[in-house]
Every structure is written in C-alpha cells, then in structure tokens.
ROLUMTOR-751840 format. One record per atom (N, C-alpha, C): residue in three letters; chain; atom name; x, y, z. Coordinates in pm, 1 decimal, decimal comma. Layout:
N
pt aa = ALA	ch = A	at = CA	X = X	Y = Y	Z = Z
...
This chain:
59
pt aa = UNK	ch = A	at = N	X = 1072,4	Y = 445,1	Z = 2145,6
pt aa = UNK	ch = A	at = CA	X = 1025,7	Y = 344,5	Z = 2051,8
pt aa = UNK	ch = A	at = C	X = 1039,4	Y = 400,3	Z = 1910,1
pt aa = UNK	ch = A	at = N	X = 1083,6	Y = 367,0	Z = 1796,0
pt aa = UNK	ch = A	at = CA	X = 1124,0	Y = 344,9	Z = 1686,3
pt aa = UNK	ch = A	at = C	X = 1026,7	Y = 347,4	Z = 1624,3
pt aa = UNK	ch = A	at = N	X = 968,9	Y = 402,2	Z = 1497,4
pt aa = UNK	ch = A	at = CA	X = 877,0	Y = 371,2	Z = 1405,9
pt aa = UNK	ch = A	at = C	X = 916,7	Y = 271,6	Z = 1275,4
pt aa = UNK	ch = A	at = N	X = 863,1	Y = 103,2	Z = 1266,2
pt aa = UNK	ch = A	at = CA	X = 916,9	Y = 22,7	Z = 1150,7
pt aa = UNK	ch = A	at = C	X = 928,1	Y = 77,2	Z = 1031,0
pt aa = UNK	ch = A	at = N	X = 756,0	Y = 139,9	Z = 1005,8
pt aa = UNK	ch = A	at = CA	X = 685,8	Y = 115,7	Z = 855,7
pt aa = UNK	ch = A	at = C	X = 618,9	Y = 218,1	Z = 884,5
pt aa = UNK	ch = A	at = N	X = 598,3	Y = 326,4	Z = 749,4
pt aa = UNK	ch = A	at = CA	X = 491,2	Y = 393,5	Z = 740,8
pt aa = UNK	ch = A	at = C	X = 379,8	Y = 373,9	Z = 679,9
pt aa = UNK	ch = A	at = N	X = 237,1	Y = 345,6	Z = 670,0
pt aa = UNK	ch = A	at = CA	X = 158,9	Y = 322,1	Z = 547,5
pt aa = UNK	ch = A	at = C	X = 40,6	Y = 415,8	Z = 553,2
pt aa = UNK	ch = A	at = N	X = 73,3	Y = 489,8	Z = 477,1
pt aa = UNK	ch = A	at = CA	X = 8,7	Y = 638,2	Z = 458,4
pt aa = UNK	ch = A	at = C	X = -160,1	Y = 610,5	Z = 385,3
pt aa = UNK	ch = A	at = N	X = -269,9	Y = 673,7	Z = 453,6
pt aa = UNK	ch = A	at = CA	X = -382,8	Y = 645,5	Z = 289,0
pt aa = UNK	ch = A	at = C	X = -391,3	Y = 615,5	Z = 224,9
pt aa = UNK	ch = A	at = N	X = -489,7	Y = 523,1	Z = 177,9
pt aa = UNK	ch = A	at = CA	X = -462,9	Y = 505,1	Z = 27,4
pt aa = UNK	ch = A	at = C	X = -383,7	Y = 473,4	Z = -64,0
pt aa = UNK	ch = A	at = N	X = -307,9	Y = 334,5	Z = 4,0
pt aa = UNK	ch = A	at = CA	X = -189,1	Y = 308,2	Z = -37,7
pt aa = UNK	ch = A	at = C	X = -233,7	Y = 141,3	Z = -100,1
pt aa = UNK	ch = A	at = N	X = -180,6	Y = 131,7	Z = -221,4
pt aa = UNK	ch = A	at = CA	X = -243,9	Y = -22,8	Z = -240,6
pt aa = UNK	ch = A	at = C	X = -45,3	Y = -85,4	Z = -245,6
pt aa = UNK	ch = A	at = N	X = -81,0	Y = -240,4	Z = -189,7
pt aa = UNK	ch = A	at = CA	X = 76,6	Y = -303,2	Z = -199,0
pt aa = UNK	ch = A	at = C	X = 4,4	Y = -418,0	Z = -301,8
pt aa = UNK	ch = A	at = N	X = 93,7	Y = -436,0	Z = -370,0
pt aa = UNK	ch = A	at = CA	X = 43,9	Y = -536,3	Z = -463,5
pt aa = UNK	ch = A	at = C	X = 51,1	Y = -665,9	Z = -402,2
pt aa = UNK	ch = A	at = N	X = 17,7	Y = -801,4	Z = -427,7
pt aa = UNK	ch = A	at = CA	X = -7,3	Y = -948,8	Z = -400,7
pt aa = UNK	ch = A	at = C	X = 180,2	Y = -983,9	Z = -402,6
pt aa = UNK	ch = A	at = N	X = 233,0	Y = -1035,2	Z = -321,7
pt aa = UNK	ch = A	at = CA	X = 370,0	Y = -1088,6	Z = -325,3
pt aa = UNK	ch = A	at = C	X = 424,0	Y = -981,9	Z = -262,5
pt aa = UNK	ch = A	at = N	X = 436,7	Y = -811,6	Z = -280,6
pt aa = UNK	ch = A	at = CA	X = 523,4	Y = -773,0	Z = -208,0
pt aa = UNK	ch = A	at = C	X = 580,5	Y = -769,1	Z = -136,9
pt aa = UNK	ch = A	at = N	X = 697,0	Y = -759,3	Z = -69,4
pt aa = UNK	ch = A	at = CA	X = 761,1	Y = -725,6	Z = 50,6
pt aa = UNK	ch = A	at = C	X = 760,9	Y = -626,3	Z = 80,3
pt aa = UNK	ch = A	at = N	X = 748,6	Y = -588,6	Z = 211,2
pt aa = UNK	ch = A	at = CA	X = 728,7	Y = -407,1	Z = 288,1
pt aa = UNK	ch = A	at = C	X = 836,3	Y = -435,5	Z = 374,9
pt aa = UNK	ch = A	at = N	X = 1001,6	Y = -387,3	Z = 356,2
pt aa = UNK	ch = A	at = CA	X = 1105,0	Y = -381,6	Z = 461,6
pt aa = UNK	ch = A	at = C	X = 1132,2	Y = -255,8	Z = 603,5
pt aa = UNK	ch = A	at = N	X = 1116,0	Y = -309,0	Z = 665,3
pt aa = UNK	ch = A	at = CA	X = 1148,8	Y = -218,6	Z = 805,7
pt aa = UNK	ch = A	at = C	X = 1213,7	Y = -45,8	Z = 731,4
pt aa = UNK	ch = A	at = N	X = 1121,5	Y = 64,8	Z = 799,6
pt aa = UNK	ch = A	at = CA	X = 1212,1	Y = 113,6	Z = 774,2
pt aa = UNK	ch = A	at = C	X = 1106,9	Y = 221,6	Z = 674,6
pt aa = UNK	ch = A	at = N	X = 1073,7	Y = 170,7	Z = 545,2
pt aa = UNK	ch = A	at = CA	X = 961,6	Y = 220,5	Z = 452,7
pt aa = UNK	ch = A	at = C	X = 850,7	Y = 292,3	Z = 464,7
pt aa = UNK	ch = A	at = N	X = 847,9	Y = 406,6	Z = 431,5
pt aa = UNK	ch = A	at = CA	X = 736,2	Y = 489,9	Z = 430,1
pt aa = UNK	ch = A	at = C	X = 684,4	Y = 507,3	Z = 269,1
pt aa = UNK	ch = A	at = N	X = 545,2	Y = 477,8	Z = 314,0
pt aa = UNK	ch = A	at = CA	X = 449,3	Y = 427,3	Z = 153,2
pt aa = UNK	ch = A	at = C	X = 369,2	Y = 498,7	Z = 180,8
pt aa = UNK	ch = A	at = N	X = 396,7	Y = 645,3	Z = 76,9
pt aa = UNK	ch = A	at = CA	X = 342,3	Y = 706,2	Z = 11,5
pt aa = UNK	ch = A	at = C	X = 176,0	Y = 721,2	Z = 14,5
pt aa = UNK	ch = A	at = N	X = 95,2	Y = 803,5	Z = 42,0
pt aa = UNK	ch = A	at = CA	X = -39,7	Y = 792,7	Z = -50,8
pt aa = UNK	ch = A	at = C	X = -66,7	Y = 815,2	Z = -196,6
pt aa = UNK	ch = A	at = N	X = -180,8	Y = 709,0	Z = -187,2
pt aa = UNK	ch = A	at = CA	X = -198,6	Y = 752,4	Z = -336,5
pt aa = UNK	ch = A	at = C	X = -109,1	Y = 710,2	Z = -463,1
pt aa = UNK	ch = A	at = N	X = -33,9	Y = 579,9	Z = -422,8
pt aa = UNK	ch = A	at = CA	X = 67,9	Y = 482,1	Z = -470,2
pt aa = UNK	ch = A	at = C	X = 46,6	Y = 342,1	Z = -484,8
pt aa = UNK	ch = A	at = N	X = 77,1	Y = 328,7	Z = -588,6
pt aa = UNK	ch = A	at = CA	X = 73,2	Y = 161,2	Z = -590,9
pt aa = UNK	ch = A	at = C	X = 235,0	Y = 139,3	Z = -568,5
pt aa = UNK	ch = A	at = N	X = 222,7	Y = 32,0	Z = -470,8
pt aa = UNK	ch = A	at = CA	X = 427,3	Y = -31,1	Z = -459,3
pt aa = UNK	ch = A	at = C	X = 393,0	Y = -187,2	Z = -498,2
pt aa = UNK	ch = A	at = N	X = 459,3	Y = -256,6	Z = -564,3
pt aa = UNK	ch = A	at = CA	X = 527,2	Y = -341,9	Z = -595,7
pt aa = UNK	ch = A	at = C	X = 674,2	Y = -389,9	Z = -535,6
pt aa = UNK	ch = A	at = N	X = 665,1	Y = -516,7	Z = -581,5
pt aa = UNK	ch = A	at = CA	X = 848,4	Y = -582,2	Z = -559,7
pt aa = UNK	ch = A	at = C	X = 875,6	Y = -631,5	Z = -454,0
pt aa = UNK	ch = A	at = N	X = 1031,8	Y = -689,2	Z = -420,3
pt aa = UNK	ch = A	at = CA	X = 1094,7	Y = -727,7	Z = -340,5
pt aa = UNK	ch = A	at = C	X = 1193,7	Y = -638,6	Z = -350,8
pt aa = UNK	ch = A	at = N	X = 1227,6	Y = -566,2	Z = -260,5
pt aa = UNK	ch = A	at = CA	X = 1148,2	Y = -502,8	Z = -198,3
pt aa = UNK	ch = A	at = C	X = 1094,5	Y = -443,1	Z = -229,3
pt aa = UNK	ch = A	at = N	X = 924,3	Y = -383,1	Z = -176,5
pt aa = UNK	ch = A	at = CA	X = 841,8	Y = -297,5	Z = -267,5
pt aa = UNK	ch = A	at = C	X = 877,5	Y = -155,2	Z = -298,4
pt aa = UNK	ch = A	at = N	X = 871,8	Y = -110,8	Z = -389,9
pt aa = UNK	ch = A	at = CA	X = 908,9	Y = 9,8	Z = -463,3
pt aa = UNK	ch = A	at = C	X = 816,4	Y = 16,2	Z = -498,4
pt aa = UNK	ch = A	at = N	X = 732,4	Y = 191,3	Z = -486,7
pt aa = UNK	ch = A	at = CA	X = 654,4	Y = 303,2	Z = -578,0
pt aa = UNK	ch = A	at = C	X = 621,9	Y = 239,1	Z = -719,0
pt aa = UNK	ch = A	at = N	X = 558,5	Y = 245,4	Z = -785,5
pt aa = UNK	ch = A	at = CA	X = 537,0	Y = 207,6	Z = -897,7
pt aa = UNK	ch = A	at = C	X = 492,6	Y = 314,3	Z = -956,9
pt aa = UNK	ch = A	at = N	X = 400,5	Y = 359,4	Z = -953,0
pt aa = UNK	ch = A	at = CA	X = 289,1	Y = 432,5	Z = -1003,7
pt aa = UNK	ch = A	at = C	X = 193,2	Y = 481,9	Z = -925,6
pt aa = UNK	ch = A	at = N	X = 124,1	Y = 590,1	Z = -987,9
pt aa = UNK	ch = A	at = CA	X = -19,0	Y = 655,5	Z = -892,3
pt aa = UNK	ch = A	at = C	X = -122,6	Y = 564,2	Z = -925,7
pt aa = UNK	ch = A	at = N	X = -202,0	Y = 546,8	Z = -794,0
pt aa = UNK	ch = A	at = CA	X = -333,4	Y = 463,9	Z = -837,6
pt aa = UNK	ch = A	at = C	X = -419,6	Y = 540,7	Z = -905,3
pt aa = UNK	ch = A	at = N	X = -502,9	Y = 462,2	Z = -958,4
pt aa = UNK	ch = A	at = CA	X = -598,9	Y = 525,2	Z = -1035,5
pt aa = UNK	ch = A	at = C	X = -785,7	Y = 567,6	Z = -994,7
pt aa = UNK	ch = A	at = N	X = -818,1	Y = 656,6	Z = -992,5
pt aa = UNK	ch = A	at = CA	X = -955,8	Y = 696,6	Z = -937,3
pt aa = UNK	ch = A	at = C	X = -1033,0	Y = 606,5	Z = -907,8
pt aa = UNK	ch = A	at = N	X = -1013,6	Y = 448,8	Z = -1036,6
pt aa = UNK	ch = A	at = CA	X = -1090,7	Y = 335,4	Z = -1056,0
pt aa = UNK	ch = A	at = C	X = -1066,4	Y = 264,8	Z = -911,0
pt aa = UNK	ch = A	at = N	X = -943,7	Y = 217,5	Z = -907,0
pt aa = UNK	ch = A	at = CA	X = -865,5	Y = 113,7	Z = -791,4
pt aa = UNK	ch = A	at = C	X = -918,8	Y = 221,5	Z = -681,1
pt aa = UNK	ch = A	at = N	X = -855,5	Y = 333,3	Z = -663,7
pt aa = UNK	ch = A	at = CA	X = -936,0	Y = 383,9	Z = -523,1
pt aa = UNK	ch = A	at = C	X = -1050,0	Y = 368,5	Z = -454,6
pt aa = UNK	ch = A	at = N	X = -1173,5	Y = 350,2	Z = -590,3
pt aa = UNK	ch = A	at = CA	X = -1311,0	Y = 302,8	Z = -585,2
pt aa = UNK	ch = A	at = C	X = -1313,3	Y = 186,2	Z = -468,2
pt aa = UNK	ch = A	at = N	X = -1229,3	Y = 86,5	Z = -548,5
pt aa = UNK	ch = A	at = CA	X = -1203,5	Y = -42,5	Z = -453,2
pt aa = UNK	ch = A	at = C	X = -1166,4	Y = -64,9	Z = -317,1
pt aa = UNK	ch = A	at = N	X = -1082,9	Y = 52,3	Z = -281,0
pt aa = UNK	ch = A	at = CA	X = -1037,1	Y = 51,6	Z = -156,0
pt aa = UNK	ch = A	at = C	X = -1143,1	Y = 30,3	Z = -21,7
pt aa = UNK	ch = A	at = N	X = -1213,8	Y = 88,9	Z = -78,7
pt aa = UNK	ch = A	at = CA	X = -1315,6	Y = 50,9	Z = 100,2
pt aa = UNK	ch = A	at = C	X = -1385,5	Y = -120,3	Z = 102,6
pt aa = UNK	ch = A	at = N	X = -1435,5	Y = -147,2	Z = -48,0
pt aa = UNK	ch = A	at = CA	X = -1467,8	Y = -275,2	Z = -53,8
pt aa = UNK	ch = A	at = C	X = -1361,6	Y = -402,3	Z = 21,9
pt aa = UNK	ch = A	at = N	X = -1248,8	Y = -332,1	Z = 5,1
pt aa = UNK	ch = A	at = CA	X = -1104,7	Y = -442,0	Z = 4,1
pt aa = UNK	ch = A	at = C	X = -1112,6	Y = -435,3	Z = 166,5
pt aa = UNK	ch = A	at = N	X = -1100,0	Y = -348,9	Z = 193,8
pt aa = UNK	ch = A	at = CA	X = -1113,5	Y = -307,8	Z = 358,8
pt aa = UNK	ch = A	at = C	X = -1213,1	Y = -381,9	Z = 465,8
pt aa = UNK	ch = A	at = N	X = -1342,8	Y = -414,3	Z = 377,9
pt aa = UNK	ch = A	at = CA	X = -1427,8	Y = -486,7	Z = 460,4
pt aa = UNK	ch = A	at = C	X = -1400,8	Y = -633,8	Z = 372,7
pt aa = UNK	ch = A	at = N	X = -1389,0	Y = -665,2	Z = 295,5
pt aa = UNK	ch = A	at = CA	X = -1301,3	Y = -828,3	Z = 310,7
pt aa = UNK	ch = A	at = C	X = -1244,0	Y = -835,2	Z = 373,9
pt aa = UNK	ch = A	at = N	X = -1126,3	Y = -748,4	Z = 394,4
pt aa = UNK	ch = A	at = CA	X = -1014,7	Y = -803,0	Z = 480,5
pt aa = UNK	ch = A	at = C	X = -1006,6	Y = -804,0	Z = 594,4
pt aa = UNK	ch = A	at = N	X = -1080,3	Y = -724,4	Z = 635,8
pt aa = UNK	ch = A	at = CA	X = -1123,9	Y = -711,0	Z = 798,4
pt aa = UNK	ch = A	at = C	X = -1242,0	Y = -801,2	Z = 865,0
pt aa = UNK	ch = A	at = N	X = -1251,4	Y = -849,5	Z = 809,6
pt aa = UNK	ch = A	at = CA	X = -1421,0	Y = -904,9	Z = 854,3
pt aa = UNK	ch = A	at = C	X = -1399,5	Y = -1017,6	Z = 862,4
C-alpha cells in the first residue's frame, strides 16, 4: 500500500487549498494554493489556535 499525503504536526492548510496526492506538509507551515505550496512558518499566535480548531472540527 502506497502512502497519498503526508500531514505532519502542526500544519495549518489555508481555506480553498488543494492538497495533491503525493504531498508531504511540512510541520510548522502554513501551505496555500492550487496546488498548495509552503508559504511560510506559522506563527506562535496561529499555533495557539490549533487545538481550539481541532475541537470545532471534530465535534
């Protein structure tokens, strides 16, 4: 069996992105785009957010 996608810790994808087969995303990255590309390191602030985002989205 094949691995698609990687999505490592702490990884934020922005709203619209595309994640193509294949992609391993970084920790500690913001990706953007079609297809999503790295952008930038997140910031201490946005990390804050991460667990909040986690129980929206899961729940």
């Amino acid at each position: 069996m094949s691995v698609l996608l990687i999505i490592e810790d702490e990884v934020i994808v922005a709203a619209g992105s595309v994640v193509t087969p294949g992609k391993v995303l970084e920790s500690d990255y913001l990706y953007v785009g079609n297809p999503a590309k790295q952008a930038r390191p997140v910031t201490e602030r946005e990390l804050s957010f991460l667990p909040m985002g986690r129980r929206i989205m899961c729940s």
